[in-house]
C-alpha positions as CSV (number, residue, x, y, z in Angstrom):
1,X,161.3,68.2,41.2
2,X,159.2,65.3,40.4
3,X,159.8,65.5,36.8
4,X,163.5,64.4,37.4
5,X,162.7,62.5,40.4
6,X,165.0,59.4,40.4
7,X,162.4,57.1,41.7
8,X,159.6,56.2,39.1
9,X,157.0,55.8,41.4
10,X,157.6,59.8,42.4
11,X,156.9,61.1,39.0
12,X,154.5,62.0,36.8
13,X,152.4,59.1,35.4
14,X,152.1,60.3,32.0
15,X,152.6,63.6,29.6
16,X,148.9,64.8,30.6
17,X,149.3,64.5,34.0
18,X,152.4,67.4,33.6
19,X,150.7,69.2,31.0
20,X,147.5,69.2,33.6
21,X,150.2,70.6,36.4
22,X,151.5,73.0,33.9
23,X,147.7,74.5,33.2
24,X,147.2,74.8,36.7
25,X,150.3,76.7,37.4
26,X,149.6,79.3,34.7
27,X,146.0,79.5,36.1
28,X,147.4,80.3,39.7
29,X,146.3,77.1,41.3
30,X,147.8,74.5,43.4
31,X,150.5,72.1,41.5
32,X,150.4,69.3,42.3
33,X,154.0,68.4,42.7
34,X,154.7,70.2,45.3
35,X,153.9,69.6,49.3
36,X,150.4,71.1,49.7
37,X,151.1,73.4,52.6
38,X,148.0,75.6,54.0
39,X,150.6,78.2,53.3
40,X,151.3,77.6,49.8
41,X,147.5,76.8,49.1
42,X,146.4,80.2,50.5
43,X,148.7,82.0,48.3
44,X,147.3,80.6,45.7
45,X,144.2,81.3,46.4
46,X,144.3,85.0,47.4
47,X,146.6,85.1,44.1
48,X,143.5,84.0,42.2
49,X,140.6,85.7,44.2
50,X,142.4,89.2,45.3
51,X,139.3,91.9,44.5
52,X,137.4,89.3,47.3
53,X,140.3,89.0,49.8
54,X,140.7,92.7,49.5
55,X,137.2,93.6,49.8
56,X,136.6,91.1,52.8
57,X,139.7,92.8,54.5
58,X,138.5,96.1,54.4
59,X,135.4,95.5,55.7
60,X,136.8,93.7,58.6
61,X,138.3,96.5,58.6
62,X,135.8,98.8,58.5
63,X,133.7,97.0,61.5
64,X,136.9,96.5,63.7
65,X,137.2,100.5,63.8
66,X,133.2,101.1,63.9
67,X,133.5,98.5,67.4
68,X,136.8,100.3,68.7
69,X,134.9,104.0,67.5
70,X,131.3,102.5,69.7
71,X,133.5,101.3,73.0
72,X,134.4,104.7,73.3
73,X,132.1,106.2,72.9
74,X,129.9,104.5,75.2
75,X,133.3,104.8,77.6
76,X,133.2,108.3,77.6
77,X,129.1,108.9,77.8
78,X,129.9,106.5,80.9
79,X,132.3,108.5,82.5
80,X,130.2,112.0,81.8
81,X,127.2,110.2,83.3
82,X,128.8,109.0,86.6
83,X,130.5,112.4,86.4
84,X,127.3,114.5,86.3
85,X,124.8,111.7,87.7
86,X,123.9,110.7,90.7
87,X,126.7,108.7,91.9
88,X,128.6,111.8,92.0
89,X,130.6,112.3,95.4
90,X,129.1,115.7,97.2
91,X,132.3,117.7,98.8
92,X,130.5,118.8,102.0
């Protein structure tokens, strides 16, 4: 913890620099006594912005099943077309 940190050099240079880590832990933002990971800094961001995140994930959502829903769709006009069309093999 770098509160306690035995080395000086490792802790916090004054009162408001804790108090300024404090605020931004109670406002779900990145400390900054800890490591700042990508994973840690992501959490805290979908912990502050989660209406967005969720709202960009279900419309990814939404167009990943429309573009699954359209390739078959065309798959299967496709294979009726082939199936009724021209290419059709005649058995004779």
């Amino acid at each position: 913890m770098k509160v306690l940190d035995k080395n000086r050099e490792r802790r916090y240079a004054s009162v408001s620099d804790l108090a300024e880590d404090i605020r931004r832990h109670l406002e779900n933002r990145p400390v900054l006594a800890g490591p700042p990971g990508s994973v840690y800094r992501i959490r805290k961001f979908v912990q502050r912005h989660r209406p967005a995140v969720s709202a960009v994930g279900v419309a990814v959502l939404v167009i990943l099943l429309a573009g699954a829903s359209l390739r078959f769709y065309q798959r299967s006009e496709r294979r009726h077309w082939v199936a009724s069309g021209p290419f059709r093999k005649s058995t004779g």
